[in-house]
Structure formats: structure tokens, C-alpha cells
C-alpha positions in Angstrom: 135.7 87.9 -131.8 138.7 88.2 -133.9 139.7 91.6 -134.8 140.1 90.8 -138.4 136.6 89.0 -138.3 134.9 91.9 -137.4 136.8 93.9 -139.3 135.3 91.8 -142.3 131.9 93.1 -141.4 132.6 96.4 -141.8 134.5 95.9 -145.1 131.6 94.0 -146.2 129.1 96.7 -145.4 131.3 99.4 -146.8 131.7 97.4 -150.0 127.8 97.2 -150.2 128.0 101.3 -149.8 130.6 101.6 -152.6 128.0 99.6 -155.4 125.0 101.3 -154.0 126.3 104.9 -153.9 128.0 104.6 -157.6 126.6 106.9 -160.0 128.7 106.3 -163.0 129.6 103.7 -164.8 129.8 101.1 -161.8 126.0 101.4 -161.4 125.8 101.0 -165.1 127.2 97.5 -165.0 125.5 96.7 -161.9 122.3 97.4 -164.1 123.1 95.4 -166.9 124.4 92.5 -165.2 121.1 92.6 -162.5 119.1 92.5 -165.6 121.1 89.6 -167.3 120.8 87.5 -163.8 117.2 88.7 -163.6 116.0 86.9 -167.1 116.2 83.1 -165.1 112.3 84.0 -164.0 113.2 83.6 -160.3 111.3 86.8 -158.1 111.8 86.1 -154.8 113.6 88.3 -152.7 116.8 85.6 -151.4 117.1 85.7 -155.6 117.4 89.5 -155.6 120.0 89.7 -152.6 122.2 87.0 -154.4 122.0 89.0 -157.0 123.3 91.9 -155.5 126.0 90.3 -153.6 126.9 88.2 -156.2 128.1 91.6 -158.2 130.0 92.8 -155.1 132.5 89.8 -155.5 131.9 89.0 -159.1 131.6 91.7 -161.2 133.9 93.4 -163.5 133.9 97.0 -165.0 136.5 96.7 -167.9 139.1 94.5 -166.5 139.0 95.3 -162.7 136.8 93.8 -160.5 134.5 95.3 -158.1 136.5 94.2 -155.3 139.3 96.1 -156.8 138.0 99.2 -157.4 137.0 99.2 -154.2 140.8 98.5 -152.9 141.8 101.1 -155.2 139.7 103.7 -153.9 140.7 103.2 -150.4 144.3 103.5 -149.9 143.9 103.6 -146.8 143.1 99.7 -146.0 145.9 97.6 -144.5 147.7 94.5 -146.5 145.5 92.3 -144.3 142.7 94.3 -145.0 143.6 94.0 -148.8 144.5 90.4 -148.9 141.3 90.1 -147.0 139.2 91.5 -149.8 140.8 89.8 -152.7 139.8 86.6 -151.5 136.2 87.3 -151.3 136.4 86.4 -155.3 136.3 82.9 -153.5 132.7 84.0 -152.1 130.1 81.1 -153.3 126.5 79.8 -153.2 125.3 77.0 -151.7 123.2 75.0 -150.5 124.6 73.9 -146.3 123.4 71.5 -143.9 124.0 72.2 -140.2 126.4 70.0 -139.1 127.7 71.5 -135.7 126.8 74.9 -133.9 129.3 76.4 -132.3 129.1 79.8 -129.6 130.7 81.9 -132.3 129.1 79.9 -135.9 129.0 76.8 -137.2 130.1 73.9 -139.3 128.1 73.8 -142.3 128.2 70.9 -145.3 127.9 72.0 -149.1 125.8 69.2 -150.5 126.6 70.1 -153.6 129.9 69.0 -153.4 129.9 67.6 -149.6 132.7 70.0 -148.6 132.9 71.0 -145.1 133.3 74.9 -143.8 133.7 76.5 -140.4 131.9 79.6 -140.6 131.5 82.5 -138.1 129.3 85.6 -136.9 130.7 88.5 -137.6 128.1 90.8 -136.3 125.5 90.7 -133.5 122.7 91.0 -136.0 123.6 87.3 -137.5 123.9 86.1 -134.4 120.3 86.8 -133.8 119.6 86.0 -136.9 120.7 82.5 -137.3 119.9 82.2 -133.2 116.7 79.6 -134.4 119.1 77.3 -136.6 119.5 73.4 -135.5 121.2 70.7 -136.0 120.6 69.2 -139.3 118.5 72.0 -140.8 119.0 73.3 -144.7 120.4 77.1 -145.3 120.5 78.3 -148.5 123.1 81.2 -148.6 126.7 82.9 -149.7 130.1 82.6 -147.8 132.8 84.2 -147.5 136.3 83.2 -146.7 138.1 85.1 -143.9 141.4 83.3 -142.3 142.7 80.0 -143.6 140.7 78.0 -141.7 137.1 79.8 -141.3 134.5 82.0 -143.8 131.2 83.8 -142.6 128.4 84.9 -143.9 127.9 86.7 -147.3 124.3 88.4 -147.1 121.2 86.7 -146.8 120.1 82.8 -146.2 117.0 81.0 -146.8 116.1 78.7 -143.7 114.3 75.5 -145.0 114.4 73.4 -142.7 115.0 69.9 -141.9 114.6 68.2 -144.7 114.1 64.4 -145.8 115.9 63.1 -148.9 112.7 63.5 -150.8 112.3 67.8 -150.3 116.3 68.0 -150.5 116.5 66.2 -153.7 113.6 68.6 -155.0 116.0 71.3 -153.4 119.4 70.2 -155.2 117.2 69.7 -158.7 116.2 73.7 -157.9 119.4 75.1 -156.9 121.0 73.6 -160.3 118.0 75.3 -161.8 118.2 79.0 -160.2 121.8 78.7 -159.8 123.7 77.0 -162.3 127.0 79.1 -162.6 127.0 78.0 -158.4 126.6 74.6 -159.1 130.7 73.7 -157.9 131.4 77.1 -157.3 133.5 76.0 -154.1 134.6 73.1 -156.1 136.9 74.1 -159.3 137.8 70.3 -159.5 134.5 68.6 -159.9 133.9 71.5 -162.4 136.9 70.7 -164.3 136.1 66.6 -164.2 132.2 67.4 -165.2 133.3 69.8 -168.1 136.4 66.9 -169.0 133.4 64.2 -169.2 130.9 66.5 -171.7 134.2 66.0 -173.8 134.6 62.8 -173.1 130.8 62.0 -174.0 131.5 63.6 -177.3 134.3 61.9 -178.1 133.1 58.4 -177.2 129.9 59.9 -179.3 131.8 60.3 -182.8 133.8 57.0 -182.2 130.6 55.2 -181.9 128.8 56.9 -185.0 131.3 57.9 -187.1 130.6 61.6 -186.9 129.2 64.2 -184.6 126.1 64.4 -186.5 123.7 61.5 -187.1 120.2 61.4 -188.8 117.8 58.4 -188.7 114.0 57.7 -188.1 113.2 58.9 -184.4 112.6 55.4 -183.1 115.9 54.1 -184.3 117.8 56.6 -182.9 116.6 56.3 -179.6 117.8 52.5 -179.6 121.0 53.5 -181.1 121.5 56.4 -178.3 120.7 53.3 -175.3 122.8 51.3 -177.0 125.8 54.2 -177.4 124.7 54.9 -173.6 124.6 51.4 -172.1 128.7 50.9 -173.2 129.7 54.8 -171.8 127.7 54.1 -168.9 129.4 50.8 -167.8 133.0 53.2 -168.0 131.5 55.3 -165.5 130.3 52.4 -163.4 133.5 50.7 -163.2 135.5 54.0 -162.8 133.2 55.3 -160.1 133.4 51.3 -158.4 129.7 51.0 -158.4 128.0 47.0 -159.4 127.0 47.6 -162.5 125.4 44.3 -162.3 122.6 45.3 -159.8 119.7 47.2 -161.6 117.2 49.6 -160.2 115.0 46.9 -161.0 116.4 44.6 -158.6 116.5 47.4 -156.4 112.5 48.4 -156.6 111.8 44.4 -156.8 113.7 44.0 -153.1 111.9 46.9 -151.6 108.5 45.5 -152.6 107.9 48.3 -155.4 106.5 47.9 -158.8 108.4 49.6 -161.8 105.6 52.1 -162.3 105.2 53.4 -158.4 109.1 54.5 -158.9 108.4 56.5 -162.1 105.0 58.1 -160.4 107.2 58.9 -157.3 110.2 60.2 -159.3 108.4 62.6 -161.5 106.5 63.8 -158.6 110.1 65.0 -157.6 110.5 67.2 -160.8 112.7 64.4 -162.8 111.2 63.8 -166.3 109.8 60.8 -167.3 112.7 59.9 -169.6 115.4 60.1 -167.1 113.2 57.5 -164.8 112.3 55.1 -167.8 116.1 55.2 -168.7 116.9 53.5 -165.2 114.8 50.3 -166.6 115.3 48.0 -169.9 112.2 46.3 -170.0 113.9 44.2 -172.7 116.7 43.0 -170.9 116.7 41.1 -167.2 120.3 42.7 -166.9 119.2 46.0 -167.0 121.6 48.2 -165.1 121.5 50.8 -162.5 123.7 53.5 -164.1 124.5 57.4 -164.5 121.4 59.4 -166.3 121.2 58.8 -169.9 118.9 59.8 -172.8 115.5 58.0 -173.5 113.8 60.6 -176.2 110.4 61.8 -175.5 107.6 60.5 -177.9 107.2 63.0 -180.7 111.3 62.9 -181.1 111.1 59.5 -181.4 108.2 59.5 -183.5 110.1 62.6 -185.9 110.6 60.8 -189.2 114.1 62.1 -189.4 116.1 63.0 -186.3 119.4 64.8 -185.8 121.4 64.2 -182.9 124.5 66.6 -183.0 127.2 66.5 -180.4 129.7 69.0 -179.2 132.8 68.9 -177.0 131.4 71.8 -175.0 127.8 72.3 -175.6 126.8 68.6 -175.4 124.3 66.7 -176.8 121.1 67.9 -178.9 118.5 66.7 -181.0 116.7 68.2 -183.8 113.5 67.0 -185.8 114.2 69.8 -188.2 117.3 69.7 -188.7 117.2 67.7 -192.0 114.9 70.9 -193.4 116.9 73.9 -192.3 119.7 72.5 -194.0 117.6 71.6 -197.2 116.5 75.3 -196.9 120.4 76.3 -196.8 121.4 74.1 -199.5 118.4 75.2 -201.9 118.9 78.9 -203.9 114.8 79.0 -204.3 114.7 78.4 -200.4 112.0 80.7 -199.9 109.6 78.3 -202.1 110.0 75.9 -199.4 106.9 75.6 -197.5 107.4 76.8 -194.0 110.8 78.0 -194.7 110.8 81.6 -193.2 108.6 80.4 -190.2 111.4 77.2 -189.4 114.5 80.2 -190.0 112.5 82.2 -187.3 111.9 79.5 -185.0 115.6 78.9 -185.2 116.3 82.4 -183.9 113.7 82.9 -181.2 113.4 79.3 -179.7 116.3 79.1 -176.6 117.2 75.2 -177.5 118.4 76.1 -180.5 122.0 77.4 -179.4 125.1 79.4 -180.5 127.2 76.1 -181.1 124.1 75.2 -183.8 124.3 78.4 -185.5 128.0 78.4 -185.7 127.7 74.9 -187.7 125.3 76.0 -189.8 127.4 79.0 -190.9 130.8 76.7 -191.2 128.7 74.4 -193.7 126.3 77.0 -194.9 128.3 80.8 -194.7 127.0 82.3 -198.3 123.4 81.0 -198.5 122.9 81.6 -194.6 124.5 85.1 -195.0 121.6 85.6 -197.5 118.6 83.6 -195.8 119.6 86.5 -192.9 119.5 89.6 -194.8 115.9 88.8 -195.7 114.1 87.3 -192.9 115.8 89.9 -190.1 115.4 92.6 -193.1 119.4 93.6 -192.6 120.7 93.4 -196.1 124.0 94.7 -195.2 124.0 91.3 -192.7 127.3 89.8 -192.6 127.2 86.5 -191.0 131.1 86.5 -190.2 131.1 89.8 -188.4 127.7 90.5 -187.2 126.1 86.9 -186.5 127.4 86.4 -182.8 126.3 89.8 -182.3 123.2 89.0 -183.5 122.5 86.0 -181.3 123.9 87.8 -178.1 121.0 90.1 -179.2 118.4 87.4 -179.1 119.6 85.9 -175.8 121.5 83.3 -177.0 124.8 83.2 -174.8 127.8 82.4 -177.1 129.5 80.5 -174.1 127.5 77.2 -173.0 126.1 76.1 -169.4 127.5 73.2 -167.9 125.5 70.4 -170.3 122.7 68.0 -168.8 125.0 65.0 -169.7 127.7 65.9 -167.4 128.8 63.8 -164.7 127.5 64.8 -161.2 129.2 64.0 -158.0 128.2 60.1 -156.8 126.8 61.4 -153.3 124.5 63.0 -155.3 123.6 59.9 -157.6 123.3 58.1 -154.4 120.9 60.3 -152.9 118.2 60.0 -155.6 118.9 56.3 -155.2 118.2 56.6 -151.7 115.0 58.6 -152.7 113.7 56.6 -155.1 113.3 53.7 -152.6 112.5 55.5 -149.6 109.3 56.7 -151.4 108.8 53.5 -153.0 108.4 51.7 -149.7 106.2 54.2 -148.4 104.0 56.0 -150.9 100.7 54.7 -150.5 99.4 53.3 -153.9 97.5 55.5 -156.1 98.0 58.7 -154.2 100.9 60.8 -154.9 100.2 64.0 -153.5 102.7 67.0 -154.9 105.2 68.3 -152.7 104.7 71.6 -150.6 108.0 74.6 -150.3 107.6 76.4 -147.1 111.0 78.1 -147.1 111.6 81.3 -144.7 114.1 84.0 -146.1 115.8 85.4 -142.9 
């Protein structure tokens, strides 16, 4: 073993020390950011490792990092040593496939991104560990970076397995879920190119309608959101080289599949009914095969009048009430308006209604909001330019967005649900579709 590998194990372990042993105001911020990462609802115990490691390399206490407080509380570590340490900021989740297995570790794919990593033991207790792993099998888990050319392990992994395409698209779908900030986190440059195509989205949004806020009956507005769609999507098709003139019909109709078998079988995967529907124009015989898009749910389109606002960074939403909070903002008797007081508090408890929709409403809105506010949260010394993002911080509404459901994703992962979709067509029998089973082992 390389001296500087096993080297790394002890560093790691005595980093681990140096969090857990704190008792000022280290542990404090370990606290708060635990409880922040705690709030996604995910309990089990691979979860509350990340967690932990995931504040070793990542978190900050003023503007050092925990990696270098650490450094500066041990003067006695070597450059190597040093350099070794500030790299772990590189440290990122994943979700590998076994590709080789080497005496001393293994090649591992990020399906994520479909990156490739060498990654070593660095202790005899991982080598027992990870003694069961084969060829092929799925590892959810951290690494760490240690030369130029190879990483190792970073705490735990999850062993699930080998999986078909079926189980690891239900995997991918859960990682994105539990693990969003992790999503490219070994990949800055698909990161950068899915963030550069919400912006992109937005902009061919306002050229399209005028403005990046449009209101119309439900129904309409879902045809004029395909329509807005179907000319994006064909960018994206010819940018990404895919025949835009072959449709997941044609597809499903070559593999011997009805229409409604592929919706069955994709929702049994955990993708909404929208996202399959929005594969299919039952209009058109052109329909094509394309990125995601948007096919609204039934009581959106059914909302009388419908607000689709768009943002550069936070995306793409829709609003059924949209139309009515601004009425209630525009109006000096608002609180004669039926239901107003209920719709303001809806507006401040409900999660889908962001930061970036606040922040318009004060920019169109900033003296009557200001006063809406002092009643309903019973603050009249509320003042909406120098306590309102304090105030939504306050009722868990981050004033920095995720990465938007209308981003691009890599194509070897549009390809795999592809691949899905017909490889459960062909063999699902017909009016049984039984739920998928997780039988994951944390190790």
C-alpha cells in the first residue's frame, strides 16, 4: 500500500475525531447544518453517515472550512499531508457501478455523470468490507481523491446489488431525490451546462410569450406550453444529434406495446403521469421522442385562470392563484376579499411557493405587501425590504434555488429510461404491474 494512501486513513479518521470531539462552536454548526440536511425526510442510517461526512469536507464555520481548521490545528502535518487534505473538498456522492476489481480496489463508474474512478483500500477493515462486491453490482457511497490518478473511500456505501435498467432508473430518480446538491458533484461542467439551459428555457420562454409571466384558462395554457415545448425541444434534439423524427410511439408500436402499457410501466417507476403522456401527441402522427417537458395535471388545466411564471434561475412554475394574490395586493380593502388571509397564509407555509415568487411580488407589490404582512404574521414593525428574506429563511424557504426540474440531464441518462420504457414494455405481462421491491444492504 502506498504510504500516502494509508496515511489518508488515518487523516480521515483523525478528521472524524476533530468534528466529533468539538465542543464549541464547531459542534454548533455541525448541529445546525445536520438539522438543515435532516429536514429531506430520509432516516436511514447510509443518510445519517453522509451526513456526517459530508460536513467533514463541506462545511464552513465563518469563512474556513472544516478541512481547514483541521490543517490549522495541526501544524505538524507535512505539505503532502496538507495538500492531501485540501483536496478532499473534491470528496462527492454517488451512485458507482463495479466495473473492474482490482487486489488493492476498484474501478468504479458514476452513472450520474458516467465518469470513471480508480479507487483504493486504504485500510484492512474496507477490504473486508467491500470483500463480497462483483462485477457489475451498484454501490451507493462518498470518494475521496488521493494522488492524481486514484481516490478511496469516504465512509460508508450502500450495496444494492445488480441491478436491471428498471431498479437503477428507480435508483437514479431516488438519488436526485435524497441527494440533489450531489447530483454532478464530480461533474462542475454538466452542472454549469444544466444551470446555462434553465436560462436558456427562460429566455426562449419570454421570446415565445412576450413576458415571463403569462395568464390564460388552464386548458389553453397547457397547449400553448406543448406548443412553446415542441420548438425548444427540437434545439435540443438537433444539438444533442438525436432523430427527432422517430417518436416513442413508433418506438412502443415496434416493440409490440400499446401506448397505455408504457404509461402503466413508467409510473410504476416513480415518473408522473404527465412526464409519460408528454412523450405522446395523440393529435399528431409525428409525435416526437424528445427531452421531458410539461403536460399540466388536471385541476391546473382545469384552473380558470393560470399563471405560468418563469425565472432564469428558479425555472418554471405555475399558479392557479396567482391572479387573486395579486388582486388581494392591488386592493386597499384586501381583507374583504373572501379567502384573502387563508390564500396569504397558504403563500407562506406551502414549499412550492418559493423565494423567487415572493421577491416578484414585493418588486410589483412593496407598500401594500409590506402591510398585508404586518397583519397576518401580527409584526407591525414588518419591513418587507429588510426583514422579508429573513422571514422566508424562517419558514424554510431557501433564498437560493435547487437545480430546476426543466434542466437538461445528461443523454446516457435519457437513454436509459428509453431503454426502460421498452424493456418493460416487451415484458410486463398485461394487466399486472406489480410495484417494485428495495432490498438495499448498508455495509
Amino acid at each position: 500500500m502506498d504510504a500516502i494512501l494509508e496515511r489518508s486513513h488515518q487523516l480521515q479518521q483523525a478528521l472524524t475525531n476533530f468534528v466529533f470531539d468539538a465542543d464549541n462552536e464547531l459542534a454548533k454548526a455541525l448541529e445546525i447544518y445536520t438539522a438543515k440536511k435532516s429536514k429531506s425526510g430520509n432516516k436511514d442510517n447510509f443518510y445519517k453517515d453522509h451526513i456526517i461526512d459530508s460536513f467533514i469536507t463541506e462545511g464552513r464555520l465563518g469563512k474556513y472550512t472544516v478541512l481547514d481548521l483541521f490543517i490549522q490545528s495541526h501544524p505538524q502535518l507535512t505539505n503532502e499531508e496538507r495538500q492531501l487534505i485540501k483536496n478532499w473538498h473534491l470528496t462527492f456522492t454517488g451512485l458507482f457501478a463495479v466495473q473492474n476489481i482490482f487486489p488493492d480496489g476498484f474501478e468504479l463508474m458514476n452513472w450520474l455523470t458516467a465518469k470513471h474512478y480508480i479507487v483504493k483500500l486504504n485500510n484492512n477493515r474496507a477490504k473486508q468490507d467491500t470483500s463480497r462486491l462483483r462485477k457489475g453490482e451498484i454501490i451507493l457511497t462518498r470518494i475521496a481523491p488521493v494522488t492524481d490518478t486514484y481516490w478511496t473511500f469516504s465512509g460508508f456505501y450502500m450495496l444494492m446489488g445488480k441491478l436491471g435498467k428498471t431498479k437503477l432508473a428507480v435508483a437514479i430518480g431516488n438519488f436526485k431525490d435524497n441527494y440533489k446538491d450531489q447530483l454532478y458533484g464530480d461533474a462542475p461542467e454538466l452542472l454549469e451546462e444544466a444551470w446555462r439551459s434553465v436560462e436558456h428555457y427562460h429566455q426562449q420562454f419570454v421570446e415565445f410569450f412576450g413576458s415571463d409571466e403569462v395568464t390564460m384558462p388552464g386548458y389553453r395554457l397547457n397547449q400553448k406550453i406543448a406548443d412553446f415545448q415542441e420548438i425548444l425541444a427540437q434545439t435540443y434534439l438537433k444539438a444533442a444529434g438525436i432523430d427527432s423524427l422517430k417518436s416513442l410511439e413508433e418506438i412502443a408500436t415496434y416493440a409490440g406495446v400499446a401506448e397505455e402499457d408504457i404509461k402503466k410501466i413508467t409510473e410504476e417507476l416513480g415518473v408522473k403521469p404527465n412526464t409519460v403522456t408528454q412523450m405522446f401527441n395523440p393529435q399528431k402522427d409525428t409525435s416526437k421522442m424528445m427531452i421531458p417537458k410539461v403536460d399540466l395535471p388536471a385541476e391546473l388545466k382545469k384552473a380558470e385562470q393560470l399563471t405560468a411564471l418563469s425565472h432564469p434561475r428558479w425555472g418554471q412554475m405555475f399558479l392557479p392563484t396567482y391572479t387573486k394574490i395579486k388582486a388581494i395586493l392591488a386592493t386597499e380593502a384586501w381583507q374583504s376579499i373572501e379567502g384573502a388571509k387563508k390564500l396569504i397564509h397558504f403563500y407562506l407555509e406551502d414549499r412550492s411557493i418559493n423565494a423567487s415568487i415572493w421577491h416578484r411580488l414585493a418588486q410589483q407589490y412593496p407598500i401594500q405587501l409590506e402591510k398585508v404582512l404586518q397583519i397576518v404574521i401580527q409584526r407591525p414593525k414588518f419591513r418587507l425590504q429588510t426583514d422579508l428574506d429573513a422571514l422566508l429563511v424562517k419558514l424554510d424557504k431557501p433564498l437560493e434555488p435547487e437545480l430546476p426540474e426543466i434542466a437538461s440531464v445528461p443523454i446516457h441518462l435519457h437513454n436509459l429510461f428509453q431503454e426502460v420504457v421498452v424493456e418493460m414494455s416487451k415484458s410486463k405481462p398485461k394487466g399486472k404491474h406489480q410495484k417494485s421491491t428495495k432490498g438495499f444492504q448498508l455495509l
